[in-house]
C-alpha atoms as one frame of an Amber mdcrd trajectory, in Angstrom:
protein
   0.000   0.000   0.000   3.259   2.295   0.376   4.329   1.895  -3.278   2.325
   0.703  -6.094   3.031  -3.367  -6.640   1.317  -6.416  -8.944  -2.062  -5.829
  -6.862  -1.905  -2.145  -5.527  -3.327   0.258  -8.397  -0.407   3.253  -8.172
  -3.118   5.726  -7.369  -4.222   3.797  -4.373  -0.566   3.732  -2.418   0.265
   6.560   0.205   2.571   8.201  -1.803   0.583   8.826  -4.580  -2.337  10.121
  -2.119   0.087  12.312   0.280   1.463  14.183  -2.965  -2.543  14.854  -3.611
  -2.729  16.023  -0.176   0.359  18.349  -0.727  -0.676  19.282  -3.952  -4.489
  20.522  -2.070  -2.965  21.882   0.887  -2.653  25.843  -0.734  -3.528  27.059
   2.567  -4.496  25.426   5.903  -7.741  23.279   5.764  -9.154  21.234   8.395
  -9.480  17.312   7.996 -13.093  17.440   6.857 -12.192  20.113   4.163  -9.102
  18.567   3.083 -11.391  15.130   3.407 -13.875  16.671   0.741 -11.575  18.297
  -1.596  -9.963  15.477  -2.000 -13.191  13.499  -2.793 -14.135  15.605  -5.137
 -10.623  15.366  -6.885 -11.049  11.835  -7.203 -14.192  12.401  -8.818 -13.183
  14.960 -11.210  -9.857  13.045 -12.509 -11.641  10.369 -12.624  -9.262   8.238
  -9.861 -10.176   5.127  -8.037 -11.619   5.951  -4.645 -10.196   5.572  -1.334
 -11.280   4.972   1.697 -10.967   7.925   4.896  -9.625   5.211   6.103  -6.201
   5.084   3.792  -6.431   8.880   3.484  -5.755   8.973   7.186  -2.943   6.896
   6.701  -1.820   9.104   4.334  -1.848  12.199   6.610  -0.231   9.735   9.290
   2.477   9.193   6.718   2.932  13.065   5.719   2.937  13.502   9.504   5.520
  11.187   9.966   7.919  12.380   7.342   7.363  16.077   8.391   5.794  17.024
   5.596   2.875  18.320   7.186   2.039  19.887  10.668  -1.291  20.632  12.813
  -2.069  24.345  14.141  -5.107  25.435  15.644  -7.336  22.628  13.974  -6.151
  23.234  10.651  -3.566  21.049   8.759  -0.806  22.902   6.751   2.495  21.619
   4.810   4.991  22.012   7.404   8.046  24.568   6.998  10.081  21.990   6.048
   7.951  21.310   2.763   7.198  24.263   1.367  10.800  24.795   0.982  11.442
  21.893  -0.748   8.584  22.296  -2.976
């Protein structure tokens, strides 16, 4: 589920949906807005859907590789990122 394999589509593995995240994270959202834009990105490119589930996996991943950071309910690309992007 980390990197695309023989049974994982490549649009379905963590990496693919955490640089989505990054990519929808202009500004600070909250999980539910983030949640929903997201959904409705699937929906427009046409992408196979995910679970909340694996998108909160995703965010744990982000989280986990500093990528992203939480501040007063809102989720944001951490400092970190936004320089390397």
């Amino acid at each position: 589920m980390f990197l695309p394999g023989k049974y994982v589509h490549p649009e379905r593995t963590l990496v693919s949906i955490g640089a989505k995240i990054i990519y929808l994270l202009q500004r600070p959202q909250s999980v539910t807005k983030l949640w929903n834009a997201y959904k409705r990105m699937q929906e427009d490119e046409e992408l196979p859907m995910v679970s909340f589930d694996v998108f909160v996996n995703a965010l744990c991943f982000l989280y986990a590789v500093n990528a992203i950071e939480m501040k007063n309910n809102t989720i944001r690309r951490s400092e970190h990122a936004k320089k390397n992007i």
